[in-house]
C-alpha positions in Angstrom: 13.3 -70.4 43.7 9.7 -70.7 41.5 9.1 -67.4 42.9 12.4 -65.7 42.1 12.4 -67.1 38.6 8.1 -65.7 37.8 9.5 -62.1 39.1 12.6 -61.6 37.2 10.5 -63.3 34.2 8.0 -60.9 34.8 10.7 -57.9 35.4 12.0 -58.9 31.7 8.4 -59.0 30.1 7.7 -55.4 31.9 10.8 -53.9 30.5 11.2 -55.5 27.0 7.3 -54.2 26.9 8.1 -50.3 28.1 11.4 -50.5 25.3 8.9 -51.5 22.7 6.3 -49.4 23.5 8.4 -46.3 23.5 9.5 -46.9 19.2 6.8 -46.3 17.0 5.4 -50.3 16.5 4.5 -50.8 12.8 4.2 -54.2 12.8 0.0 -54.1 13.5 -1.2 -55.2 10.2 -4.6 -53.5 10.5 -5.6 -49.8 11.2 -8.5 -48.1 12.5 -8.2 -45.3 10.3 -8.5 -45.1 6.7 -10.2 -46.7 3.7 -8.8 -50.2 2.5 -9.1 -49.7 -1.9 -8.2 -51.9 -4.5 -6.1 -49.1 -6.4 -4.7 -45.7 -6.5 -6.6 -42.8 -7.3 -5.6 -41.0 -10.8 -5.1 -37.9 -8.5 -1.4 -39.1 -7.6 1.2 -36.7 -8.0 4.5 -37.4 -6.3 5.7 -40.6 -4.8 7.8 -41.8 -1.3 9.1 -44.4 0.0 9.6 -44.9 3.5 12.4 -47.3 5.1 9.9 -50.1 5.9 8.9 -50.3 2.1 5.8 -48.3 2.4 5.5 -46.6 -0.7 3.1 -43.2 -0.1 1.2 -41.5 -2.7 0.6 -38.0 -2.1 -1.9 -36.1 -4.1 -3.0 -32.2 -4.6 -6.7 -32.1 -2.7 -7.2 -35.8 -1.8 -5.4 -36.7 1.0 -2.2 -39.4 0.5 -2.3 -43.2 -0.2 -0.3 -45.8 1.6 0.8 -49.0 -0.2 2.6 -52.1 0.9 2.3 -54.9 -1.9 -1.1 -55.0 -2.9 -2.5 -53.3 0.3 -3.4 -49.6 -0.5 -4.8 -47.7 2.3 -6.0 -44.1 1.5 -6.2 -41.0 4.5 -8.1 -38.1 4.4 -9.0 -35.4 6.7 -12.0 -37.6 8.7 -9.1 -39.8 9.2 -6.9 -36.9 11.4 -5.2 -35.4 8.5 -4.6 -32.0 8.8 -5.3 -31.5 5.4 -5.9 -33.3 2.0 -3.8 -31.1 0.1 -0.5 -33.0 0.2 2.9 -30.9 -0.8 6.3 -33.0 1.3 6.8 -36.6 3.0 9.5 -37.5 5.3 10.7 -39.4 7.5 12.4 -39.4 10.8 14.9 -41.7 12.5 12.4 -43.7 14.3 9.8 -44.3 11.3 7.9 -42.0 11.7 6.1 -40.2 8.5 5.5 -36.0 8.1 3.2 -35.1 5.6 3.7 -31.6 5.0 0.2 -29.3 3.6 -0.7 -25.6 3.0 -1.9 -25.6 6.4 0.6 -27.4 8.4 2.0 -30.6 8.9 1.0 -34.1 10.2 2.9 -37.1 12.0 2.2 -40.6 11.3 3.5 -42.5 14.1 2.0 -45.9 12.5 -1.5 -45.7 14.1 -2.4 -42.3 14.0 -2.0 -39.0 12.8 -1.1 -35.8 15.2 -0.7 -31.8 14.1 3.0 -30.5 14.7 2.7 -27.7 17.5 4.5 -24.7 15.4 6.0 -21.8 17.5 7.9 -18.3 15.5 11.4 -18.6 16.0 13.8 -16.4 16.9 17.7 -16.2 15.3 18.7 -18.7 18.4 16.5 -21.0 17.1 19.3 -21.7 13.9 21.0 -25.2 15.0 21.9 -28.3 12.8 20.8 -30.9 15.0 21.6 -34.4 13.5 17.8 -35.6 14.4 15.9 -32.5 13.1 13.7 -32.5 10.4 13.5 -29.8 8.0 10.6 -28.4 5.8 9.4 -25.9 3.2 6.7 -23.6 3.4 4.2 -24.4 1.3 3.8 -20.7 0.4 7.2 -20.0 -0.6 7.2 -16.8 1.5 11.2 -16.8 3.1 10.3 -19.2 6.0 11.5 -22.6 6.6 10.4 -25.4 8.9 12.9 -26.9 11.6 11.2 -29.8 13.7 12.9 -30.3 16.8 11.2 -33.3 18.3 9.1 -31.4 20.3 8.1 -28.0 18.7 8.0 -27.0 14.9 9.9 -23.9 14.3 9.2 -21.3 12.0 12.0 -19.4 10.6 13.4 -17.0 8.3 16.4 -16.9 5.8 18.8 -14.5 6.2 18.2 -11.4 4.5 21.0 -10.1 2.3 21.5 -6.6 0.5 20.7 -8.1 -2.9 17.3 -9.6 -1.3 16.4 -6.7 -0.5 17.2 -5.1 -3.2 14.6 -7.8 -5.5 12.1 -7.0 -3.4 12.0 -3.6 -3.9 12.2 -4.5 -7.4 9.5 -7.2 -7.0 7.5 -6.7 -4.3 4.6 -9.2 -5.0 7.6 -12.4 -4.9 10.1 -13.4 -2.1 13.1 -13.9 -3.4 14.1 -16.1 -0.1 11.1 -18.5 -0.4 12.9 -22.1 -0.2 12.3 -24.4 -3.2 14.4 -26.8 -2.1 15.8 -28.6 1.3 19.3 -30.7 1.0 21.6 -32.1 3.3 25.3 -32.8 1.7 27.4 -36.0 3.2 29.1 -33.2 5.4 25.7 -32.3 7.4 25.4 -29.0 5.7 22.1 -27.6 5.1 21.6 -26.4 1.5 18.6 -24.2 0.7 17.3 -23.7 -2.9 15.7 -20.2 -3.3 13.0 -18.7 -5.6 15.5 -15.6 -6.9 19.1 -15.3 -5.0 20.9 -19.2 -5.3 21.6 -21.7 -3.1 22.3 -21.1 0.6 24.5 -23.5 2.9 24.0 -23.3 6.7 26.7 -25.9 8.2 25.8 -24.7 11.8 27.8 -21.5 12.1 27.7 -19.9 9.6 25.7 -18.8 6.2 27.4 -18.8 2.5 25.9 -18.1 -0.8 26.1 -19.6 -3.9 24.2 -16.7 -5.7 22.0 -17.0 -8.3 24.1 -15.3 -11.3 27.0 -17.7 -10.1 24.4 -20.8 -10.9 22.6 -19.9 -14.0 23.0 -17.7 -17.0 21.4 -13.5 -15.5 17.8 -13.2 -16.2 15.9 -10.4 -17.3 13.7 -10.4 -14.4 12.6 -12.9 -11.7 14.6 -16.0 -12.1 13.6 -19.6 -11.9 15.0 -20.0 -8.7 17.0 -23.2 -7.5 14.7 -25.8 -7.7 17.0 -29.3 -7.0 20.6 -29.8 -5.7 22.3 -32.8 -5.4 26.1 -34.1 -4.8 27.1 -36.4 -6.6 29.8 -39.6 -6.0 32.8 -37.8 -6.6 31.5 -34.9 -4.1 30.3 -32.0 -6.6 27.5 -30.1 -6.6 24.6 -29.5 -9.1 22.2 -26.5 -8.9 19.8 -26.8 -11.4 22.7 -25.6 -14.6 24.8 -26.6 -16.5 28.2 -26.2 -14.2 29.5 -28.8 -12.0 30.4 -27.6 -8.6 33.3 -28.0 -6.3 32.8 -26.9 -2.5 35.5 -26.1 -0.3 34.1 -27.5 3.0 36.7 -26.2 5.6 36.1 -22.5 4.4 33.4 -20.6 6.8 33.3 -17.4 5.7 30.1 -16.2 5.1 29.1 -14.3 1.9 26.6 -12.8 3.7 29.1 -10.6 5.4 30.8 -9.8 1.8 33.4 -12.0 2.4 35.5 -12.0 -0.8 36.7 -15.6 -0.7 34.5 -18.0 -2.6 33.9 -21.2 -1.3 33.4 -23.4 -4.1 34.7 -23.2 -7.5 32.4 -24.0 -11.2 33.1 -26.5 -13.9 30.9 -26.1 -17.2 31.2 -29.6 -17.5 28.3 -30.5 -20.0 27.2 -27.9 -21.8 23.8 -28.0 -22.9 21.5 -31.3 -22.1 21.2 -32.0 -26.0 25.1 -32.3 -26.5 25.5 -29.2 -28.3 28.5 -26.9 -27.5 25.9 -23.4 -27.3 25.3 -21.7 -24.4 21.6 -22.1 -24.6 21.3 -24.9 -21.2 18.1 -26.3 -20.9 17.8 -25.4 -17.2 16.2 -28.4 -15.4 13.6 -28.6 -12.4 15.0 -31.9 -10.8 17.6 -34.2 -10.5 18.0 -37.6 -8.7 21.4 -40.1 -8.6 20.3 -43.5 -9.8 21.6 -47.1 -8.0 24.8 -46.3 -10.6 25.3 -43.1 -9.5 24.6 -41.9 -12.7 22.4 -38.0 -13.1 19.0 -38.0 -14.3 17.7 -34.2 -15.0 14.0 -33.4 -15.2 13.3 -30.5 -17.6 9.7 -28.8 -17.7 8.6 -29.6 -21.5 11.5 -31.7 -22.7 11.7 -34.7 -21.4 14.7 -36.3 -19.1 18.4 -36.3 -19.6 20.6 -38.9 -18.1 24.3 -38.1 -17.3 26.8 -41.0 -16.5 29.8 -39.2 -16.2 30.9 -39.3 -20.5 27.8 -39.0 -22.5 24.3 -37.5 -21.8 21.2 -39.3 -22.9 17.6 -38.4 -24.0 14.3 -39.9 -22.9 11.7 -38.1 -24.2 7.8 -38.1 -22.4 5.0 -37.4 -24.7 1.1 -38.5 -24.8 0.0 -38.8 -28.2 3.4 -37.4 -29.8 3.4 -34.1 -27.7 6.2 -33.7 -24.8 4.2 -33.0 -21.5 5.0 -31.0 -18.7 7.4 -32.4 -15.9 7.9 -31.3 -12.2 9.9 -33.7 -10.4 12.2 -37.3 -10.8 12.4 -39.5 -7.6 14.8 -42.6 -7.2 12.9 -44.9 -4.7 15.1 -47.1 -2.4 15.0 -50.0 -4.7 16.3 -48.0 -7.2 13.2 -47.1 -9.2 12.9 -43.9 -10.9 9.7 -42.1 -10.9 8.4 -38.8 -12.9 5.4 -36.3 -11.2 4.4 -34.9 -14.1 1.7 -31.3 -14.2 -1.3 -33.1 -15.4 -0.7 -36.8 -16.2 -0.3 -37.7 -12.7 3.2 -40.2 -12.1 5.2 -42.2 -14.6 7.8 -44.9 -14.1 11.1 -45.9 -15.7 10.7 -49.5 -17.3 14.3 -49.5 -18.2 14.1 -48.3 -21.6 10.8 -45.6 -21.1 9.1 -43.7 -18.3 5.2 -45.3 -18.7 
C-alpha cells in the first residue's frame, strides 16, 4: 500500500510539474539578466502595464525598464534584446511580453528574451484568430505584423484605387502605413492609416471608413488616423470630431465599391474648446478612463476630457509654454499617463498631468 501511495504521489508531483512548466512561471523573484537600478532613466517615453502589475517603460535608443513597486530592472541589447530602440509592448494570453523595435520584435517569456521568426505572407495568411497578436511596422511602409504563435507574419493592406492613386501623387509616403492597431468588442480588426482612414477586417471581409469621411479634406497628405477607440455606448472615434455608429452585421466591402455604408457620423462635439466653428482641433490619442469618460491628446494644446455633456481643458506647459504631446495611456488601475516629444512621461494627479 506504502508503495502505491509514493507512485501515485509521485505521478501527481510529475504532472502538476509538466502543467506548470508548460505556462510562462513569473513567480522567480530574481533574473539573470538585466541591471537592478534605483530609478528610471529620463529617457522614458511611453508606458505599459502588463496583467501581473508590471509596469514597463519603454524608451527611444535605451532599451525598456521593468518596475514592480520599488524594483526597477532595466534590459538592453547585452541582455538578448533585439534592439534598444523601443516603439510597441504587448501582451499575450499567457503573460507573455512583445516589445516591438525598428528591427524586429522580442518575447519576454519571464526569464528571457527570444527574436520572433518573421516569414512574408501571402493573402491566405489574413485570419482573425482570437490568440493572435498584432503589430505595426515600425516604418510605416503598408505592412502589418500578425503573430501566430509560432511564426510572425508580414503583411500588406489591401490596396484600393484611391491608394494608388496618393501614391502616384506622393510617392515618397505610403498612404497604407498603419498608425494604429484596435480590436472593437465584436473582434474586428481596425487599422488606422497614414492617408486613406480607418480599415476594419472582421475575418471576411475589408470596409473602409475613408479618410474624407473622418476628418475635414486636406490639401495634401493628411494626418492619418492615429487613435480609435469605442466607447460604452458602442461608437466609434477616429481622431475628429464626429461620433461614429457602425453597423456590425453589414459585410460589404468598400473596397469592392460597394455603395452601402456601414456606419453612419454624428458631429457630436464640435470643436475640443466648445466653440460651435468648424475649426476641430484634430487629436493624436484618445484613452476611456475607469468612468468611461474620453480623454483626447492634441499635439501642442494640451488634453481634452469628454464625459458625455461637457468637454474639459487641461492644459501641459513647462514654464508657461504648451509642449508637444504624442500619446495618453489609461493603465489598469486606472491611471492616466501622457508621452510627451521631449519631456519624457507625465501623470494625471487628479487635478494636473505632472
Amino acid at each position: 500500500m506504502k508503495s502505491i501511495y509514493l507512485f501515485l504521489l509521485f505521478m501527481s508531483y510529475s504532472y502538476l510539474n509538466a502543467q506548470l512548466s508548460s505556462v510562462t512561471d513569473f513567480t522567480i523573484p530574481t533574473l539573470a539578466i538585466g541591471d537592478t537600478i534605483k530609478e528610471l532613466g529620463k529617457d522614458v517615453q511611453f508606458v505599459f502595464q502588463d496583467s501581473r502589475q508590471n509596469y514597463w517603460y519603454g524608451t527611444i535608443d535605451n532599451g525598456v525598464y521593468r518596475m514592480n513597486g520599488a524594483l526597477i530592472v532595466h534590459f538592453t541589447i547585452t541582455d538578448g534584446l533585439i534592439s534598444n530602440r523601443i516603439s510597441e509592448i504587448k501582451e499575450d494570453q499567457l503573460g507573455n511580453v512583445y516589445l516591438s523595435s525598428d528591427i524586429g520584435i522580442s518575447q519576454f517569456n519571464g526569464h528571457s528574451f527570444q527574436t520572433l521568426n518573421e516569414r512574408i505572407g501571402l493573402d491566405l495568411d489574413w485570419k482573425l484568430q482570437p490568440n493572435d497578436i498584432w503589430f505595426k511596422c515600425p516604418s510605416y511602409d503598408g505592412f502589418v505584423y500578425r503573430f501566430d504563435g509560432t511564426d510572425l507574419i508580414k503583411l500588406n493592406l489591401p490596396k484600393i484605387e484611391l491608394g494608388e492613386a496618393f501614391i502616384a501623387k506622393y510617392p515618397s509616403v505610403s498612404p497604407y502605413g498603419a498608425y494604429c492597431i484596435y480590436t472593437d468588442s465584436y473582434g474586428n480588426l481596425w487599422f488606422g492609416t497614414a492617408a486613406l482612414g480607418a480599415l476594419r477586417y472582421n475575418g471576411n471581409a475589408f470596409d473602409w471608413i475613408l479618410e474624407e469621411d473622418l476628418t475635414e479634406l486636406h490639401d495634401g497628405p493628411a494626418n492619418g488616423v492615429r487613435s480609435i477607440i469605442e466607447d460604452e455606448n458602442g461608437d466609434f472615434w477616429f481622431n475628429s470630431a464626429y461620433r461614429y455608429t457602425i453597423d456590425h452585421s453589414n459585410v460589404n466591402s468598400s473596397t469592392k465599391k460597394s455603395k452601402s455604408k456601414f456606419y453612419k457620423r454624428t458631429k457630436s462635439i464640435g470643436s475640443l474648446d466648445g466653440s460651435n466653428n468648424d475649426a476641430f482641433t484634430e487629436y493624436l490619442s484618445v484613452t476611456l478612463d475607469s468612468n468611461k469618460h474620453l480623454w483626447f491628446v492634441t499635439y501642442d494644446a494640451g488634453v481634452w476630457k469628454y464625459d458625455g455633456a461637457k468637454v474639459s481643458h487641461f492644459p501641459v506647459q513647462i514654464k508657461g509654454q504648451n509642449i508637444h504631446l504624442f500619446a495618453i495611456y489609461c493603465d489598469k488601475n486606472g491611471g492616466l499617463w501622457l508621452r510627451s516629444h521631449e519631456h519624457g512621461l507625465f501623470k494625471f494627479n487628479g487635478e494636473v498631468f505632472d
